[in-house]
C-alpha positions as CSV (number, residue, x, y, z in Angstrom):
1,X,14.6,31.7,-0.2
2,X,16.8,31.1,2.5
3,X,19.4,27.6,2.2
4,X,17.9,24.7,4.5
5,X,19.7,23.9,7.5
6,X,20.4,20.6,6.8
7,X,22.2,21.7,3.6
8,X,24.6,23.2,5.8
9,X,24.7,20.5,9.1
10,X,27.6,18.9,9.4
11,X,27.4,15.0,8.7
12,X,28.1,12.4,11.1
13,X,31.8,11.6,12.0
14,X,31.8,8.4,9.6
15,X,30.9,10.3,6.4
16,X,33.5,13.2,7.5
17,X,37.1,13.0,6.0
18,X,39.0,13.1,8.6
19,X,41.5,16.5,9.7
20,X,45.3,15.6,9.5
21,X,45.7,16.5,13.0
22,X,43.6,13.4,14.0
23,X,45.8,11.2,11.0
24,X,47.4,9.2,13.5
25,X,48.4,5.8,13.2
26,X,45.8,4.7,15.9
27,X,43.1,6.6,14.5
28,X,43.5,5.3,10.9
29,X,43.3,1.9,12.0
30,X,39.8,2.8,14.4
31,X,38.6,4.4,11.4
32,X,39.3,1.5,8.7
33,X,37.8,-0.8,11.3
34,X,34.9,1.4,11.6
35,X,34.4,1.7,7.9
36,X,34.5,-2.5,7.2
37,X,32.1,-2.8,10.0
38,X,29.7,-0.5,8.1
39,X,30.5,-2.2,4.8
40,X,30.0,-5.9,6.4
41,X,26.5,-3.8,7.6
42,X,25.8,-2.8,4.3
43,X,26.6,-5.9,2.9
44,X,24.5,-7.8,5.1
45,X,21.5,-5.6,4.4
46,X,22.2,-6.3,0.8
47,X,22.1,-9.9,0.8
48,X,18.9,-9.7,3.2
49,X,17.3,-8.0,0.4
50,X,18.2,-10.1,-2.0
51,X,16.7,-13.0,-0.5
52,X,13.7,-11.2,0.8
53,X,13.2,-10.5,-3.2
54,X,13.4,-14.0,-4.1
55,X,11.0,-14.9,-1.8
56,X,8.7,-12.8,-2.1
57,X,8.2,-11.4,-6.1
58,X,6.6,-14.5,-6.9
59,X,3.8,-13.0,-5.0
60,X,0.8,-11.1,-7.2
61,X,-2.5,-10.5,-6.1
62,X,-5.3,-10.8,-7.6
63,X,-6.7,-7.1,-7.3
64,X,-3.6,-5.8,-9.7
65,X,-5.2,-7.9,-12.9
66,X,-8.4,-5.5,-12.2
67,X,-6.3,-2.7,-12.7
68,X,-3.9,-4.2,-15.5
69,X,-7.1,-4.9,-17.6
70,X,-7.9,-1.0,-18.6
71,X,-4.1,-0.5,-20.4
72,X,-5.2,-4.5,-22.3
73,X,-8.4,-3.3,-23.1
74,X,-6.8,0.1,-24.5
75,X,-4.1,-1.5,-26.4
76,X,-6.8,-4.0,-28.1
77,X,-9.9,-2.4,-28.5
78,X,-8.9,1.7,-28.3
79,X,-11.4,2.1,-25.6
80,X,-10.4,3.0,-22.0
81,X,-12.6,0.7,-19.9
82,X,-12.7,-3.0,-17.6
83,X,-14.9,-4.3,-20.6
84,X,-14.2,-2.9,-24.0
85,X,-17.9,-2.6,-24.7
86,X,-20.6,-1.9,-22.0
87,X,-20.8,0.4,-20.0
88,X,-18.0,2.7,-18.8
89,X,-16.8,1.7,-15.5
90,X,-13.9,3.2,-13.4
91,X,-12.5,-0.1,-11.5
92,X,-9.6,1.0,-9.6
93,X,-8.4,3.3,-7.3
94,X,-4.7,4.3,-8.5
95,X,-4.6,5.3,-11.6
96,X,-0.8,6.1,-11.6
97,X,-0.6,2.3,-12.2
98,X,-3.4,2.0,-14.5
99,X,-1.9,4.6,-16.9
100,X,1.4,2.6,-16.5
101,X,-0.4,-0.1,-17.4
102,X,-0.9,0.8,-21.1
103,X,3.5,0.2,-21.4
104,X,3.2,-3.5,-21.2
105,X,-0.2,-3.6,-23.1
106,X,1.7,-1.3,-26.2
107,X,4.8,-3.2,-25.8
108,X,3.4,-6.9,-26.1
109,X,5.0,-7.7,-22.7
110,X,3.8,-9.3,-19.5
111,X,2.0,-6.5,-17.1
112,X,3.3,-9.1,-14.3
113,X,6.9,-8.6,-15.3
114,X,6.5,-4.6,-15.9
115,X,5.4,-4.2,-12.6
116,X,7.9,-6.5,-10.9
117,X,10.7,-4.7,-12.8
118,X,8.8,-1.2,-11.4
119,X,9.5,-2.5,-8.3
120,X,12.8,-3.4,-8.3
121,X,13.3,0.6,-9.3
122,X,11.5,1.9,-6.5
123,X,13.9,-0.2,-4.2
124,X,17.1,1.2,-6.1
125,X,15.3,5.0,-5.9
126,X,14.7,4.3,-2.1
127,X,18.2,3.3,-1.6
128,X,19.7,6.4,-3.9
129,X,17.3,8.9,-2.3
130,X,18.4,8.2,1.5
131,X,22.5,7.8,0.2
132,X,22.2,11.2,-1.0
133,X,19.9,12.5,2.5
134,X,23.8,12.7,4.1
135,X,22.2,11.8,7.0
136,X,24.3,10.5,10.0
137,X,25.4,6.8,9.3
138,X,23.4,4.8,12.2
139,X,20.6,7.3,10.8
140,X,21.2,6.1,7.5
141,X,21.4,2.9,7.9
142,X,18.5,2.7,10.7
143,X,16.3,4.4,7.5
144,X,17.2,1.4,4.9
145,X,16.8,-1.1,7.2
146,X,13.5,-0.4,8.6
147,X,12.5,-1.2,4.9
148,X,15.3,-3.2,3.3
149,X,15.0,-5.9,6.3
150,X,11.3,-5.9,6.9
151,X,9.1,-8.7,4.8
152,X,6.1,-6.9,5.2
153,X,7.7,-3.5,2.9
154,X,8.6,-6.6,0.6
155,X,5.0,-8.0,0.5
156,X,3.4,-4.6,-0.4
157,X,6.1,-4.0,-2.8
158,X,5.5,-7.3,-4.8
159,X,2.0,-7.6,-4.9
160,X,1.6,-5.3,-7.5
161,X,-0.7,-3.0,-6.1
162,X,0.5,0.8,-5.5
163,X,0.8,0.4,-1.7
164,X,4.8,0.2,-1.8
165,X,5.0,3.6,-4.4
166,X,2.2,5.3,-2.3
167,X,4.1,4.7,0.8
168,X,7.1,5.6,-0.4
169,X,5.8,9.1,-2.4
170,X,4.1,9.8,0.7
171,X,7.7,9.7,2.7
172,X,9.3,11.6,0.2
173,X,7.0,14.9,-0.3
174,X,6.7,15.2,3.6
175,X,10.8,14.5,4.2
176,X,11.7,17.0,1.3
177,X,8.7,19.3,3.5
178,X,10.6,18.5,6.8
179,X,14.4,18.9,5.8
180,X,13.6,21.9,3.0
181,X,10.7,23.8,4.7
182,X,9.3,23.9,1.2
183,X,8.5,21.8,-1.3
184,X,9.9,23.3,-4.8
185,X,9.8,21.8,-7.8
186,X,10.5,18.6,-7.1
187,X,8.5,18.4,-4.3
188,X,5.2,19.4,-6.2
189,X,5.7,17.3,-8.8
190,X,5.9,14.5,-5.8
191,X,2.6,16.3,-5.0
192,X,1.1,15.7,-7.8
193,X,2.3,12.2,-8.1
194,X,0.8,11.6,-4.9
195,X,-2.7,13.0,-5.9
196,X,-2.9,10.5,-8.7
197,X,-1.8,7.6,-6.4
198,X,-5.2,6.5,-4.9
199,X,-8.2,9.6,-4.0
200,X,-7.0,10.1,-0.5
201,X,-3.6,11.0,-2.0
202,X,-5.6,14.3,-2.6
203,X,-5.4,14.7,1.2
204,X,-2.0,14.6,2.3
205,X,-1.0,16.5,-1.0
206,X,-3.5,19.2,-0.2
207,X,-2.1,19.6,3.3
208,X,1.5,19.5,2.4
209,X,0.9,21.8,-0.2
210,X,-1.0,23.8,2.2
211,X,1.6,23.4,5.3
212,X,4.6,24.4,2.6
213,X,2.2,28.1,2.1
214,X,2.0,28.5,6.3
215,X,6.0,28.0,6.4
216,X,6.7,30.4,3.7
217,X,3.6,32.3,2.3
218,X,5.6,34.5,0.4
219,X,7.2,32.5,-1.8
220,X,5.3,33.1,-5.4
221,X,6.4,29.7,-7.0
222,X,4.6,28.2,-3.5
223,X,1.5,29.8,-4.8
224,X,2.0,28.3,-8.7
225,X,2.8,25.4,-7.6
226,X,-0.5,24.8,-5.6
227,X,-2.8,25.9,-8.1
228,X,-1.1,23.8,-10.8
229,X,-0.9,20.8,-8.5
230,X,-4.5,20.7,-7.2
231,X,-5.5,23.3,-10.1
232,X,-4.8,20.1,-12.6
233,X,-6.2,17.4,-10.0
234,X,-9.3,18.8,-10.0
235,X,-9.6,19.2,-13.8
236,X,-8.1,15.5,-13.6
237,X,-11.4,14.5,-11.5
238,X,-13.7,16.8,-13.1
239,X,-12.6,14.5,-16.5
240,X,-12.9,11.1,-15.2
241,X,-16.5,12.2,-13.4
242,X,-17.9,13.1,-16.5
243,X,-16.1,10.0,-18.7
244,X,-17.7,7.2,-16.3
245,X,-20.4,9.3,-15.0
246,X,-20.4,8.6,-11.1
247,X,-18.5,11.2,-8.7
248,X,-16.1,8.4,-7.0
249,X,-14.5,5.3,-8.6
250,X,-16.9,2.3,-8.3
251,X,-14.9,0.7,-5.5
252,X,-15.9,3.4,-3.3
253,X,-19.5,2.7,-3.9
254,X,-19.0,-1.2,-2.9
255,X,-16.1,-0.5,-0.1
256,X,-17.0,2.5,1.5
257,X,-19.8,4.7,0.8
258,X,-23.0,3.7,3.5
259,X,-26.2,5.9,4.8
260,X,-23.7,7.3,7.9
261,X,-23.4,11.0,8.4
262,X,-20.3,12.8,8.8
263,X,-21.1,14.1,12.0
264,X,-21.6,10.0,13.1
265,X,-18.2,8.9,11.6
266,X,-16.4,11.7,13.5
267,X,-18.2,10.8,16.7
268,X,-16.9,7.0,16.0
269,X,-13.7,8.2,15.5
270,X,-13.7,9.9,18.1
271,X,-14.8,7.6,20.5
272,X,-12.2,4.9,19.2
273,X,-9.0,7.5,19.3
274,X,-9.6,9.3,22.6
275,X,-9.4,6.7,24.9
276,X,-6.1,5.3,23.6
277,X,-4.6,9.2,23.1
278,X,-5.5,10.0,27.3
279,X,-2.4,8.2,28.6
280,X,-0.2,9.3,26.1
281,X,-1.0,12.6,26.6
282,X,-0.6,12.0,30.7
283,X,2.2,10.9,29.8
284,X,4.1,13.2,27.5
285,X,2.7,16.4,30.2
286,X,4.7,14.2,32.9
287,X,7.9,13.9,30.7
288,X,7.8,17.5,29.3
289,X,7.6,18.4,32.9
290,X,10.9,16.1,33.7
291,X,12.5,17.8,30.5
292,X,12.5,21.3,31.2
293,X,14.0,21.0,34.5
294,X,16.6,19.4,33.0
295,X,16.9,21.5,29.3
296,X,16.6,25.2,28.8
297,X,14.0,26.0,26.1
298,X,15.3,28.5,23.1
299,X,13.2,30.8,21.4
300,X,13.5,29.6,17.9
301,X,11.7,31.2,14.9
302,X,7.8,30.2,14.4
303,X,8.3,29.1,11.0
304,X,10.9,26.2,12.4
305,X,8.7,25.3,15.3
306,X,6.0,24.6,12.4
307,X,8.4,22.9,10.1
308,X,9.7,20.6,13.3
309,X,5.7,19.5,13.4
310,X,5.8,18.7,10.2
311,X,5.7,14.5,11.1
312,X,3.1,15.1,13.6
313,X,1.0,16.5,11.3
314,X,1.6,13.5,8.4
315,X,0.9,11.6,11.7
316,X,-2.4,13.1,12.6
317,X,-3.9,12.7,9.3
318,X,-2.9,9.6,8.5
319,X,-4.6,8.5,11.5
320,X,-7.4,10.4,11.0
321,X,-7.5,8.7,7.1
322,X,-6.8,4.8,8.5
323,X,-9.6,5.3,11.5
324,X,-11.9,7.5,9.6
325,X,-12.5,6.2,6.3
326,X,-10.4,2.6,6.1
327,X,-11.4,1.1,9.2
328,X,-15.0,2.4,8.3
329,X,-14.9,0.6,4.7
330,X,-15.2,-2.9,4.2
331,X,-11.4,-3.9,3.0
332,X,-11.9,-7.8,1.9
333,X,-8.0,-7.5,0.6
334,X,-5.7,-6.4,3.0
335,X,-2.2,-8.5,3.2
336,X,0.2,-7.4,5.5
337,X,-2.5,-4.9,6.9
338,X,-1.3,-3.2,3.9
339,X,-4.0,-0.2,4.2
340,X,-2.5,1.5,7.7
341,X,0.7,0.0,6.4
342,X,0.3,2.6,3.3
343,X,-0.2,5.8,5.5
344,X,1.9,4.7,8.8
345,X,4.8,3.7,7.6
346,X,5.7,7.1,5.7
347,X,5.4,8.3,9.0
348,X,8.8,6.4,10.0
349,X,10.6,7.5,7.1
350,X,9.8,11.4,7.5
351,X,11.1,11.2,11.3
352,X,14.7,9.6,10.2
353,X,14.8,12.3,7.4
354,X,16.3,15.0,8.9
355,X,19.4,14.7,11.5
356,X,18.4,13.7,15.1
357,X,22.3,13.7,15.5
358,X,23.6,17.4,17.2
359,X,25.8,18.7,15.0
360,X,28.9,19.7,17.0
361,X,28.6,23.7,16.5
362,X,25.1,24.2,18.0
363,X,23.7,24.3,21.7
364,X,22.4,22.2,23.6
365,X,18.9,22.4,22.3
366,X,19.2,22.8,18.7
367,X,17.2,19.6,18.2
368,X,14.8,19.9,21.0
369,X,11.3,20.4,18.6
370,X,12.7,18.3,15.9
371,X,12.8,15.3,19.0
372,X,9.7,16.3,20.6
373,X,7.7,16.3,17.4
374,X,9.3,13.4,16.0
375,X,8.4,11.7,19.3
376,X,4.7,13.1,19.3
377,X,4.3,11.7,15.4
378,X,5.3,8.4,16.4
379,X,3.0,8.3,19.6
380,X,-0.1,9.1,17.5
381,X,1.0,6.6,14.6
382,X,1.4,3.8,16.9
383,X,-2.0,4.8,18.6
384,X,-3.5,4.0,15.4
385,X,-2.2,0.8,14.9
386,X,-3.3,-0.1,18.1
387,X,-7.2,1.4,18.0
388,X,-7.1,-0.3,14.6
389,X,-7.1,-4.2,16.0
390,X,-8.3,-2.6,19.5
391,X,-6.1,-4.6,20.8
392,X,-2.6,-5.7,20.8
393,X,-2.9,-8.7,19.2
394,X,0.2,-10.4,18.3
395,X,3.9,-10.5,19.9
396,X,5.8,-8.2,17.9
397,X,2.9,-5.3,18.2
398,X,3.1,-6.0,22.1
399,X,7.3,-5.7,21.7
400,X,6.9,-2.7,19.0
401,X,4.4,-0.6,21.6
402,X,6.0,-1.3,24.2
403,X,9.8,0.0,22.6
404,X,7.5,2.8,21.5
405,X,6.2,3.6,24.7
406,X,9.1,3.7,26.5
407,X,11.0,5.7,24.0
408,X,8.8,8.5,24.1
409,X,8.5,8.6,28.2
410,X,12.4,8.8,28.1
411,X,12.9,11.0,25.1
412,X,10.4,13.9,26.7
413,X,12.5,13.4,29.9
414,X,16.4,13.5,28.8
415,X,17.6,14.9,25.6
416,X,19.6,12.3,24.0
417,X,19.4,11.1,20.2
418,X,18.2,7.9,21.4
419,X,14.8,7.3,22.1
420,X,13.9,9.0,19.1
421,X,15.8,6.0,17.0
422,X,14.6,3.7,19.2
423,X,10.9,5.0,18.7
424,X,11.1,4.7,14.8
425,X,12.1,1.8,15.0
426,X,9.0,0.4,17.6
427,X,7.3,2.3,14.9
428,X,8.5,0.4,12.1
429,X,7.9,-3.1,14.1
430,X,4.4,-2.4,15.0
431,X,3.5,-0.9,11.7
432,X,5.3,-3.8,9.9
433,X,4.4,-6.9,11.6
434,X,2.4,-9.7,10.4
435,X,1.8,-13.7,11.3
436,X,4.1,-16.4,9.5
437,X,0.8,-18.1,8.2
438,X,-0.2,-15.3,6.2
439,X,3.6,-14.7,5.3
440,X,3.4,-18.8,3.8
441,X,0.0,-17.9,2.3
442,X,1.4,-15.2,0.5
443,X,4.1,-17.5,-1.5
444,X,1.9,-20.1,-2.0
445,X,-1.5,-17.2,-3.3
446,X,-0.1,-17.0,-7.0
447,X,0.3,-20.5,-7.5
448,X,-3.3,-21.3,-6.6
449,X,-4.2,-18.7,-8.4
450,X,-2.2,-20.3,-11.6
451,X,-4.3,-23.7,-11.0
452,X,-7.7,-22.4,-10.1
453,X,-8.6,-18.5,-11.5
454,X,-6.4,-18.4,-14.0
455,X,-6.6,-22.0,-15.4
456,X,-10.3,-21.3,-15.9
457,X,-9.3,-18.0,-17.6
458,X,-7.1,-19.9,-20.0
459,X,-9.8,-23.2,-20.6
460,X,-11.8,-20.2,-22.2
461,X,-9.5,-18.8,-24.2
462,X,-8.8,-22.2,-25.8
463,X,-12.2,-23.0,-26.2
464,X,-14.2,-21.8,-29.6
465,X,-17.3,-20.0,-27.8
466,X,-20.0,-18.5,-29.1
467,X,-21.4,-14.8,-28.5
468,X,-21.7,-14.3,-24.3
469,X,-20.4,-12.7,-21.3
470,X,-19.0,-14.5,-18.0
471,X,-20.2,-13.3,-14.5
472,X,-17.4,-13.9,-12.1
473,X,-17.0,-13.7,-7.9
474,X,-13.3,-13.2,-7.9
475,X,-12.9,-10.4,-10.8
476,X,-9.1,-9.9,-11.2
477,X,-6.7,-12.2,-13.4
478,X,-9.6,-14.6,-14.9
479,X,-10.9,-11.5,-16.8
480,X,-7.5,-10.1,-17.6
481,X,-6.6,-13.7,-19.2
482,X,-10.2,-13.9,-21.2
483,X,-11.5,-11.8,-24.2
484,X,-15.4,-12.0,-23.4
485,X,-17.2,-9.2,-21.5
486,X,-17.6,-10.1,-17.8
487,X,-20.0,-8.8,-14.8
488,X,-18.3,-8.7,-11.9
489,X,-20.5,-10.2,-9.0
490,X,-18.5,-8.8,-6.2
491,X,-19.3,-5.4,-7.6
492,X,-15.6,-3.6,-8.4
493,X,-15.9,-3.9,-12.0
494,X,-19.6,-3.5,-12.6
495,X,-21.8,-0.5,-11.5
496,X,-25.0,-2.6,-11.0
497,X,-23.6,-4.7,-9.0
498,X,-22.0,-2.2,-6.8
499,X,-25.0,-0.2,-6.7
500,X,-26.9,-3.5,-5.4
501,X,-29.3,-3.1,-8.6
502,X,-29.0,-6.7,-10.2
503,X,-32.2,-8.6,-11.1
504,X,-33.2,-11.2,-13.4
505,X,-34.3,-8.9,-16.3
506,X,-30.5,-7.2,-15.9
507,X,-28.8,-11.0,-16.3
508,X,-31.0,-11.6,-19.2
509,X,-29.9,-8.8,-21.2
510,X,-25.9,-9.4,-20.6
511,X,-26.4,-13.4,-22.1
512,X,-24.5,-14.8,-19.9
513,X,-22.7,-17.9,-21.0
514,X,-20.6,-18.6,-17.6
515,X,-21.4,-17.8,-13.7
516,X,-18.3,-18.6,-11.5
517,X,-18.8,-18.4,-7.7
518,X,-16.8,-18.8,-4.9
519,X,-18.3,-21.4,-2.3
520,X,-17.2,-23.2,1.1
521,X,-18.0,-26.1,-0.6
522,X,-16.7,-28.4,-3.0
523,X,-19.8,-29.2,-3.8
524,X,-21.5,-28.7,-7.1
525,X,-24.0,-26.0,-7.2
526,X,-23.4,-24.1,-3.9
527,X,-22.1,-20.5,-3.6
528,X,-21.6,-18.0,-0.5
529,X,-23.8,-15.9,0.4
530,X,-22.3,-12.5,-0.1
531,X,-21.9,-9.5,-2.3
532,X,-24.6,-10.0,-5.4
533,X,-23.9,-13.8,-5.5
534,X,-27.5,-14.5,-4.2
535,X,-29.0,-12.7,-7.2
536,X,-26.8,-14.9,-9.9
537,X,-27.6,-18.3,-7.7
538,X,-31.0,-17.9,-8.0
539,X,-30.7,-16.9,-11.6
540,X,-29.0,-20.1,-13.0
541,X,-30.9,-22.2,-10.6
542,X,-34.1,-21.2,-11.0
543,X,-34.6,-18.3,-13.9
544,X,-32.4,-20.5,-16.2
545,X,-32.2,-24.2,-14.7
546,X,-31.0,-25.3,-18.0
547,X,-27.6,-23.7,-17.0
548,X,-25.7,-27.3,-15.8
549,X,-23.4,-27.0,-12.2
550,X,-19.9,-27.9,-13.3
551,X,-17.2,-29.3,-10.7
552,X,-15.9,-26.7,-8.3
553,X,-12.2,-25.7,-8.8
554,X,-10.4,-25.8,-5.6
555,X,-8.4,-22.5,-4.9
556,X,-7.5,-23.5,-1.2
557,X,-9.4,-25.3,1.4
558,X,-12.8,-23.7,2.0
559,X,-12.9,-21.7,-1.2
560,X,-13.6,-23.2,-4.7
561,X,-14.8,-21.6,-8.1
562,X,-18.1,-23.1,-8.8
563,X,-19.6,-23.1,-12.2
564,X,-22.8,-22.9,-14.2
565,X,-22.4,-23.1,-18.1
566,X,-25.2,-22.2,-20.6
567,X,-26.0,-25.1,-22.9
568,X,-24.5,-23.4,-25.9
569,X,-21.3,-23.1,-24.0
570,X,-21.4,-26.7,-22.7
571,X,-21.3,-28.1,-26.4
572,X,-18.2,-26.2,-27.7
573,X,-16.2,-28.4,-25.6
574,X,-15.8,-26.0,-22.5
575,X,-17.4,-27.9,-19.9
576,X,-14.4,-30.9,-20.9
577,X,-11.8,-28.1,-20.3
578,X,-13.2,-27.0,-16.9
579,X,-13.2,-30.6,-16.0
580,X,-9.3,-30.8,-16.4
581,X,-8.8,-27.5,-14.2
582,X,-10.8,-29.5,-11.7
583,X,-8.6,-32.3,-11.8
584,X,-5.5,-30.0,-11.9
585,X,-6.6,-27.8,-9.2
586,X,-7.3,-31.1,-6.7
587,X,-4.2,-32.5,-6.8
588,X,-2.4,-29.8,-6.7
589,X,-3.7,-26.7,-4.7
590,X,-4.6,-29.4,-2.0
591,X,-1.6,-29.3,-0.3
592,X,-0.5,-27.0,2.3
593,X,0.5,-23.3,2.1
594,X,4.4,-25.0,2.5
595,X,4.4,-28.0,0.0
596,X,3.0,-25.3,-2.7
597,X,5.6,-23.0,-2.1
598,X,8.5,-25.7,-2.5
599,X,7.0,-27.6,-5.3
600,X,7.4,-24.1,-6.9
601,X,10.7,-23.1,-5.3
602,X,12.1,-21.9,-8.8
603,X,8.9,-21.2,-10.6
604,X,8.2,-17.3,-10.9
605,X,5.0,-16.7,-12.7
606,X,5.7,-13.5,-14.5
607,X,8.3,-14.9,-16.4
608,X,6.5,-17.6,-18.0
């Protein structure tokens, strides 16, 4: 196989040493003031994400418990499942991080704290993988900060979900696509890793792996390394199908799957996209036109045209993922707009990969497709972002579209290294953005959480119960905390549910000691009408009206955990415990997003 281009560009003037004809006296002091700029950069950057991390690790949702539960349950029971007896459910959608979670479980240590210290390694891999790219130094830089400085990467990284190591394995199999033109071994085990990540990682590993065969078809270990990659995937599903029975995870069945045909969805898509791609389109034919009286085009080989492309293509899929399937689905969860977030901002990172900086050698149009691609992957990708809210609906997405927009216009019509920085980087801000009330929310989520799900978690586990299960509306760290089988009424941990198939005779046979439901209302007794919590109302209200309304605990304002507790459970002493997480929960989860944050300035969760 034939050495990559970029393993042979020359690197920008800043990473060069320099020639001893240009060791003047002059240039060595323009050079050492160039290099402690770049440090004082560096250093910056650095202490910006620092501080982003102190902010925002605190941060856990309450999704990652879900999750976090299988390696508990595997480590204390030797069965992998949500509940360790019941029926077999499969809960989550990444189950990279559910195998991970068996470490902590094994090792007696806090899942919380494993996956914070996972994080903090992905942000020293990031940082080592683009330090050892070579890339240009304003390239370099341009590709830390875009993550480094941004609080939304931080948000996604924290929340110990996969969306930051998704993102981020996403980037990295298409960049090592892009600057190698194959992926080698490396880059198929990044395939694979991908696969495993969440089931539409199957996707964009399928077409890279497919995209590395079109650039170089003759390549035999291209050919074992697909058949190993989405040979073992599909044994991989074929496994988990038969151990929990159903074809997709269970949170496909309550997110996404509805009566809709195919041939619907892709008219909807359709009909979103193509309004929003016609201008663009204008747009970039105008430009082009501009370019080529300016640039003469060079007949380069088809296989680098096609591996130029390669962003445009993560580009088009991505979008074709977010407004196909995600925007379809019904996402309750979704800080930082974390879903496009997970399949956009890869995008971004696989344009900076390679060197939009001429190297001094070539002509004038050595770059050309890598530019016009790049450009063309960031149009689309922006597009998306845009038919996602169909609309532009805050500041920075009207600033980021607008950079974009005018980026691409001038990078179709002159060929300078520019625009195509410029673009990423309207990319990145449109991609990246998100309001400073849900930013506040965010640091004050896990400490409500503390006093209201996971307070009631731990009021269990102190109380002697006898035999019975707990049916829950927000299934995530108030199981994880608790021993006792749970039914999870919002339907991610528990097939019926999901499947809409809950009745009275079903409630009956899983003696349920404990409802909890999420209500509007602090008032005692009163739930919201959605998901299966109906079904469960009307059960301890009228099927079992000796189940006695506790007092709601109060997560933020216009959401409390309601209660009902069997008899049985009332007289261990329960109900008196549930009564103190009231009281708790009052004082202190009334005050605003702010006040929680400070009165917790120092307090970080996982390490208690």
């Amino acid at each position: 196989m034939s050495s990559s281009p970029e393993l042979t560009d020359q690197p920008d003037a800043d990473l060069r040493p320099r020639s001893a004809a240009a060791d003047s006296e002059s240039s060595t002091k323009s050079g050492n003031a160039s290099h402690k700029g770049w440090r004082y950069a560096y250093i910056a950057l650095a202490l910006l994400g620092a501080g982003m991390t102190f902010l925002f690790i605190r941060m856990t949702l309450d999704d990652s418990f879900i999750t976090w539960r299988y390696g508990k349950t595997l480590a204390e029971s030797g069965v992998w499942n949500w509940n360790s007896t019941g029926p077999l459910v499969e809960a989550y959608t990444n189950p990279l991080y559910a195998a991970l979670s068996i470490v902590p479980a094994v090792l007696g240590i806090s899942a919380e704290l494993f996956f914070k210290l996972v994080s903090i390694a992905m942000v020293a891999g990031y940082v080592l993988v683009v330090r050892r790219a070579r890339l240009p130094r304003i390239q370099e830089f341009v590709l830390l900060a875009v993550a480094l400085a941004s609080p939304v990467f931080y948000v996604q990284l924290y929340l110990g979900l996969e969306t930051a190591s998704f993102a981020l394995l996403i980037g990295l199999l298409f960049s090592i696509l892009y600057r190698r033109g194959s992926l080698g071994t490396a880059g198929f085990l990044v395939a694979a890793a991908v696969a495993v990540s969440r089931p539409e990682g199957i996707v964009l590993a399928f077409v890279a792996i497919a995209w590395a065969l079109v650039l170089d078809r003759r390549n035999r270990a291209n050919w074992i390394g697909a058949v190993s990659v989405l040979g073992g995937w599909g044994l991989y599903w074929c496994a988990r199908w038969w151990y929990f029975g159903q074809f997709f995870p269970n949170t496909y069945y309550k997110k996404t799957a509805n009566d809709e045909s195919l041939f619907v969805k892709i008219l909807d898509l359709a009909l979103v996209i193509g309004p929003l791609l016609l201008p663009i389109v204008l747009g970039i034919a105008v430009a082009a036109t501009l370019y080529r009286r300016q640039v003469a085009i060079s007949h380069e080989r088809p296989q680098e045209i096609l591996r130029d492309a390669t962003p445009a293509l993560l580009a088009a899929v991505s979008a074709a993922v977010v407004l196909g399937v995600y925007q379809k689905s019904d996402l309750v969860m979704d800080p930082g707009h974390r879903f496009y977030w997970q399949l956009l901002f890869p995008v971004v990172l696989v344009v900076l990969s390679r060197p939009i900086i001429r190297p001094a050698q070539t002509g004038p149009d050595s770059l050309l497709y890598r530019r016009l691609f790049g450009l063309i992957a960031v149009a689309i990708a922006t597009v998306t972002v845009v038919a996602w809210h169909e609309s532009l609906s805050s500041v920075a997405m009207i600033v980021g579209v607008g950079v974009v927009a005018v980026a691409v216009i001038v990078g179709f019509a002159r060929d300078t290294r520019v625009p195509m920085a410029i673009a990423a980087i309207g990319l990145a801000t449109t991609v990246g953005f998100t309001s400073t009330s849900e930013l506040t929310s965010l640091l004050a989520y896990r400490y409500r959480l503390a006093d209201a799900h996971e307070a009631i978690g731990k009021a269990i586990e102190r109380t002697q119960l006898p035999p019975g299960s707990i049916a829950v509306g927000d299934a995530g760290i108030l199981p994880y905390v608790v021993d006792q089988r749970v039914v999870d009424v919002s339907g991610l941990g528990t097939v019926a549910t999901a499947h809409g198939t809950v009745d009275a005779e079903y409630l009956d046979e899983q003696n349920l000691g404990l409802v909890v439901l999420i209500s509007r209302e602090p008032v005692a007794g009163t739930t919201n009408p959605v998901d299966s919590s109906p079904v469960f109302y009307d059960y301890v209200t009228n099927e079992r009206p000796d189940f006695v309304a506790g007092r709601a605990a109060m997560f933020a304002d216009k959401y409390y955990l309601n209660y009902w507790i069997s008899p049985e459970w009332a007289d261990s002493g329960l109900a008196d415990e549930l009564d103190e997480v009231f009281e708790r929960s009052k004082r202190d989860n009334a005050m605003p997003n702010p006040a929680v944050f400070m009165d917790n300035l120092w307090n970080f969760p996982f390490l208690r």
